[in-house]
C-alpha positions as CSV (number, residue, x, y, z in Angstrom):
1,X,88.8,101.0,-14.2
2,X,86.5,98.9,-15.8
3,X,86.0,95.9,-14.8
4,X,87.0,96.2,-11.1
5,X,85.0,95.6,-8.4
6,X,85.4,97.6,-4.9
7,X,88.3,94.8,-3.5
8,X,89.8,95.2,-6.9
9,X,89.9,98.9,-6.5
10,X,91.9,98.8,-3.6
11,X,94.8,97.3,-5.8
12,X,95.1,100.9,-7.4
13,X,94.7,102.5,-3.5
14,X,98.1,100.1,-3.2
15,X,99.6,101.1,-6.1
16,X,98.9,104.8,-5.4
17,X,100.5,104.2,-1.8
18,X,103.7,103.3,-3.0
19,X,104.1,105.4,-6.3
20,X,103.6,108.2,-3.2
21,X,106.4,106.3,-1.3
22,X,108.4,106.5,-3.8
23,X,108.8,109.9,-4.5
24,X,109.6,110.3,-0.8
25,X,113.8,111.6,-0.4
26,X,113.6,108.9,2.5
27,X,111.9,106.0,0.8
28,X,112.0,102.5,1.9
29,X,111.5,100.9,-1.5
30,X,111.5,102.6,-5.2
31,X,108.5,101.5,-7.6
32,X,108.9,103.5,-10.6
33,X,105.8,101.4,-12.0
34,X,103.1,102.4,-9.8
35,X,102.5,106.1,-10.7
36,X,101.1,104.9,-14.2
37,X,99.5,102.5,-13.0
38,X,97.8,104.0,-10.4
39,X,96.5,106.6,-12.4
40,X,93.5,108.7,-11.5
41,X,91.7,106.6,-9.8
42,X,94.2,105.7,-7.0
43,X,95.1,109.3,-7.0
44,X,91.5,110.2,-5.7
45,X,91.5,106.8,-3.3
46,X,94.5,108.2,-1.6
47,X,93.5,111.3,-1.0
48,X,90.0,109.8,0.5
49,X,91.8,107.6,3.0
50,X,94.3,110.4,3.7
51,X,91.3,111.9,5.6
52,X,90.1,108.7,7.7
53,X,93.3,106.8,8.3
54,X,94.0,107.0,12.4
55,X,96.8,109.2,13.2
56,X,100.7,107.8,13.3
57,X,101.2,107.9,17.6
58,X,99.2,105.0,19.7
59,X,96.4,106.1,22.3
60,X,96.8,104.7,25.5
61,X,95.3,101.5,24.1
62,X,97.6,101.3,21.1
63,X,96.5,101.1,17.5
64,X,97.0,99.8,14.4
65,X,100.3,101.7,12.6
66,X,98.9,104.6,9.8
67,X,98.3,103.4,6.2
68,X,100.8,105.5,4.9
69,X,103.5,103.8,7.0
70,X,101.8,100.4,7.6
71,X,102.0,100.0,3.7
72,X,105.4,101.4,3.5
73,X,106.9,98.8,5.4
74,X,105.0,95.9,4.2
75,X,106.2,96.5,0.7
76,X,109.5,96.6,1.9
77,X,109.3,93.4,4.3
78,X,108.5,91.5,1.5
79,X,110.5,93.2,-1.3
80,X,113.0,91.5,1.2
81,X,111.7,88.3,2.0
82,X,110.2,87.0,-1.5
83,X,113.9,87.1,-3.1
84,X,115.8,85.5,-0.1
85,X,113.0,82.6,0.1
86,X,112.7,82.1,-3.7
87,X,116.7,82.3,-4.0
88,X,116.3,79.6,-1.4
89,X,114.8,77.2,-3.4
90,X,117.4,77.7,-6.5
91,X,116.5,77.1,-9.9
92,X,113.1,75.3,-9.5
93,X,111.8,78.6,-7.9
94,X,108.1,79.0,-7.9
95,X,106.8,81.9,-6.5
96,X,102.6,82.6,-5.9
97,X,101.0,86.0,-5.9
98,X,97.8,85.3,-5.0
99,X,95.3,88.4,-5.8
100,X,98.5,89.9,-7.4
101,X,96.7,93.2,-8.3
102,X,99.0,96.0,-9.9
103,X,102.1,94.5,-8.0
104,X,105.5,95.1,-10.1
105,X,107.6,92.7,-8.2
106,X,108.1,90.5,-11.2
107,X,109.9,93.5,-12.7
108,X,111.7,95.1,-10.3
109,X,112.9,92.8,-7.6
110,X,116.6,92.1,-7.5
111,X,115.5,88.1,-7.8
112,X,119.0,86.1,-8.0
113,X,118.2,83.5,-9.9
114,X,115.5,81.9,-12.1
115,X,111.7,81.9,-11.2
116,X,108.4,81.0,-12.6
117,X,106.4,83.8,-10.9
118,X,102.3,83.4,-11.2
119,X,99.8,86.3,-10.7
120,X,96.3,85.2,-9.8
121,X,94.1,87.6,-10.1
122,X,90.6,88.9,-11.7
123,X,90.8,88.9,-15.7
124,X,90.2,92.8,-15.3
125,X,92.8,93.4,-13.6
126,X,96.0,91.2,-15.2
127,X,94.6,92.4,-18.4
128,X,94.8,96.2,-17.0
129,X,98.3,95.7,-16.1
130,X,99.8,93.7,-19.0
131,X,98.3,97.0,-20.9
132,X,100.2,99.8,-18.4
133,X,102.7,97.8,-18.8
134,X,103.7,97.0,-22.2
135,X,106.5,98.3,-22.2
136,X,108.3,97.7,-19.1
137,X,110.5,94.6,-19.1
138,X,110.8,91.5,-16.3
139,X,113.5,91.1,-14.4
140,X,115.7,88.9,-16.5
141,X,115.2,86.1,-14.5
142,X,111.3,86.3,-14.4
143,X,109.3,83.7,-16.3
144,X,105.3,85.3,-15.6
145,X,102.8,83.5,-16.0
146,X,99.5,85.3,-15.6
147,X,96.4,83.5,-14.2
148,X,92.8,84.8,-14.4
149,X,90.9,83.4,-11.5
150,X,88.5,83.9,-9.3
151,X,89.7,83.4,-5.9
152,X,86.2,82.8,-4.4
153,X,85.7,79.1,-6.5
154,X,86.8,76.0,-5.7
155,X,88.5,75.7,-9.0
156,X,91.3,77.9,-9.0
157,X,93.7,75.7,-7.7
158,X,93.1,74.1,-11.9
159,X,93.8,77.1,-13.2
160,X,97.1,77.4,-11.4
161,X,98.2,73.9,-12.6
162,X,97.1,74.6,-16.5
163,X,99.5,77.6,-16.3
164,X,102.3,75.2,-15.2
165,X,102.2,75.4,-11.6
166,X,103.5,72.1,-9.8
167,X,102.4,71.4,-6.6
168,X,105.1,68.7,-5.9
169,X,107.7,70.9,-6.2
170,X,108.1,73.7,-3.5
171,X,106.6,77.2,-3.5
172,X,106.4,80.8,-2.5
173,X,103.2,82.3,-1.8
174,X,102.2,85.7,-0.5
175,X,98.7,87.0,0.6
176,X,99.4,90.2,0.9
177,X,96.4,93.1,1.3
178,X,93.8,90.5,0.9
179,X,92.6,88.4,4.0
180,X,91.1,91.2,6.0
181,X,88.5,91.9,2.9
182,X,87.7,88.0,3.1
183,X,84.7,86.8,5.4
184,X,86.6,84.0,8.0
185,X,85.1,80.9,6.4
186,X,86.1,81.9,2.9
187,X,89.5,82.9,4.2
188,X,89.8,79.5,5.9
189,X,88.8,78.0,2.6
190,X,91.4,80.0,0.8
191,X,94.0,78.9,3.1
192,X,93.2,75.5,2.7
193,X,93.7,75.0,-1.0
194,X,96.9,77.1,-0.5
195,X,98.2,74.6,1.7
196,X,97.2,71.8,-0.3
197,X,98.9,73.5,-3.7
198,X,102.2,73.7,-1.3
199,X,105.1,70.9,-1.0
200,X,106.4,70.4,2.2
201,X,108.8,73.2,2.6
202,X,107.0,75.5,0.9
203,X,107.1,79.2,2.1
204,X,104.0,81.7,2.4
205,X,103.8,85.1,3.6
206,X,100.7,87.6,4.2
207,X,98.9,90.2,6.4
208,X,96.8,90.2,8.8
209,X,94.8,92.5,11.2
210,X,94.1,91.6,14.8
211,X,90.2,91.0,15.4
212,X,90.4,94.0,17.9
213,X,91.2,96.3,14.7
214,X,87.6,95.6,13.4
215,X,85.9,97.2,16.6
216,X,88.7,99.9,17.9
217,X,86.7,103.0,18.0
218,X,90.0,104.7,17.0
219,X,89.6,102.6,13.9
220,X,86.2,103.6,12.9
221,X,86.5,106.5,10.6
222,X,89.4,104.3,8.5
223,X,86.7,101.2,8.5
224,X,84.2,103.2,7.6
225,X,86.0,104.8,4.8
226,X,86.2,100.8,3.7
227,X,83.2,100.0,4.1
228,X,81.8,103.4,2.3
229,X,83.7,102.5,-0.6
230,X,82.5,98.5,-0.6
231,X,84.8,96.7,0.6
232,X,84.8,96.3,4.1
233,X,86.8,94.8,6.8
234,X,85.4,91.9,7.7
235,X,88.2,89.5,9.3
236,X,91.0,89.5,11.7
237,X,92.5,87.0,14.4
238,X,94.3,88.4,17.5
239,X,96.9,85.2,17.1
240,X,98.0,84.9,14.1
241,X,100.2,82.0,14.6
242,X,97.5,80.0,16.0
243,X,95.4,80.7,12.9
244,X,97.5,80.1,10.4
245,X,98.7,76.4,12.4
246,X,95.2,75.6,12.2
247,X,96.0,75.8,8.5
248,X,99.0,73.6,8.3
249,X,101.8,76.5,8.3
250,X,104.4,77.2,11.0
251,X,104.5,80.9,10.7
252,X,106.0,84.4,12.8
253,X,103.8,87.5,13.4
254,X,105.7,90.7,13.3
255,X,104.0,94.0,14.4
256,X,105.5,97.2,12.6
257,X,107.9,98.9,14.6
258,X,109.1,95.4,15.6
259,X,112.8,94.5,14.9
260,X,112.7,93.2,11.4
261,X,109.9,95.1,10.1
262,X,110.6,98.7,11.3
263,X,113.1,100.1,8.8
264,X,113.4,103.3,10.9
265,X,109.9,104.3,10.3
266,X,108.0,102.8,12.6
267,X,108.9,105.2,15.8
268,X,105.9,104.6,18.4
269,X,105.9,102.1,21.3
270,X,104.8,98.8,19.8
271,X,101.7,97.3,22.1
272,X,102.8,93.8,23.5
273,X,101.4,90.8,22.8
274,X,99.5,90.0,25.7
275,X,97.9,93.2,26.0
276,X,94.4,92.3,25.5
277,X,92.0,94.0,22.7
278,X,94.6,96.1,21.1
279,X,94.0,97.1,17.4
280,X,96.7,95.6,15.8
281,X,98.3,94.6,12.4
282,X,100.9,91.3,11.5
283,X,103.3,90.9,9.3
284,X,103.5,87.0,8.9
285,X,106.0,84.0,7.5
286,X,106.4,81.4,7.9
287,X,106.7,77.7,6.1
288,X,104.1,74.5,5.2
289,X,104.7,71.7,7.4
């Protein structure tokens, strides 16, 4: 589309995941969005990765999950957990996309009760959308409040508050598909004015790769699919929880296949934990302190 840089891009390789998801008999989540809006574009990503993505049974060494099913269950781990956490905070909900892309959540999550939901994203992009889109309406309980913004400035964080963000009042954020794209100063940067935009209290959720996943041989035809296309991998932390501390948040790391982000998909061994320079990928919560 125009308009869309390479990182951008992969927001239609999402949307093209999960419009395929969803036409699955066994799905794990129903987008009925995200064939339109995945259009051709996403179509021919998909079909790229589908011949670089690492197969779905570990080596010896483990691996990260495929992208099929690593996808698959991300959506659904946080189709779950953005409605419980904003239904948490009652009517004051606020709830953060941050690098939203061609995510439909604002129209077709069960959200129990009201929430001011903000999409940050590139002006390309929301703009893209709100056109695919026209027609579909929010959930009735949405309020959406689009935000054009570029992510890599200091002066985001203003563009969030003009569109009525309050920082004093607590928050749901997810990261989701984004930091591995982001070099590990700029993600620590991000982070930071994340947690500064957050009230104590406040809820975040995102992904994360191990660093291992960056130099796994039996990663290097997905990477180099990435990096082919322009937007590399470029960051990953084999602790997540330590990272995202180092940040101010109090967060869990779930692998797939782990209980609470499996769904019956997941089937292969998970690696443990303290097996060292395993390719891995994290599912992580976890709250502002």
């Amino acid at each position: 589309m125009d308009g869309f840089d390479a990182v951008a891009r992969t927001a239609l390789l999402t949307t093209a995941l999960r419009a395929r998801e969803t036409a699955r008999p066994d799905r794990l989540y129903e987008d009925p969005h995200a064939a339109r809006l995945a259009g051709a574009m996403g179509v021919d990503l998909f079909d790229q990765l589908a011949d670089s993505g690492p197969p779905s049974s570990p080596g010896p060494d483990g691996q990260v999950p495929n992208t099929v099913d690593y996808n698959a269950i991300r959506t659904r781990f946080f189709d779950e957990w953005l409605p419980a956490r904003a239904g948490a905070l009652g009517d004051r909900a606020q709830v953060v996309m941050v690098a939203a892309g061609m995510d439909t959540r604002a129209h077709r999550l069960p959200w129990p009760g009201p929430v001011r939901l903000f999409e940050l994203d590139r002006a390309a992009v929301l703009e893209a959308k709100d056109a695919a889109l026209a027609d579909v309406p929010l959930h009735p309980h949405v309020t959406r409040h689009t935000v054009p913004a570029d992510l890599t400035r200091e002066d985001w964080p203003e563009d969030l508050r003009r569109a009525g963000y309050r920082p004093d009042v607590p928050s749901v954020w997810l990261l989701e598909g984004l930091l591995y794209y982001v070099p590990e100063e700029d993600s620590r940067a991000l982070l930071d004015r994340v947690a500064r935009m957050m009230a104590p209290g406040s809820e975040l959720g995102a992904d994360l790769v191990s660093a291992s996943a960056l130099t796994a041989p039996v990663m290097a035809p997905l990477l180099e699919r990435f990096q082919q296309w322009g937007c590399p991998w470029v960051f990953g932390h084999d602790e997540p929880e330590t990272f995202f501390a180092e940040h101010g948040l109090k967060v869990e790391a779930l692998q797939p296949g782990e209980e609470g982000a499996d769904y019956g998909r997941w089937a292969d061994p998970v690696p443990p934990r303290d097996l060292p320079g395993v390719p891995r990928a994290f599912y992580v919560h976890g709250r502002r302190v």
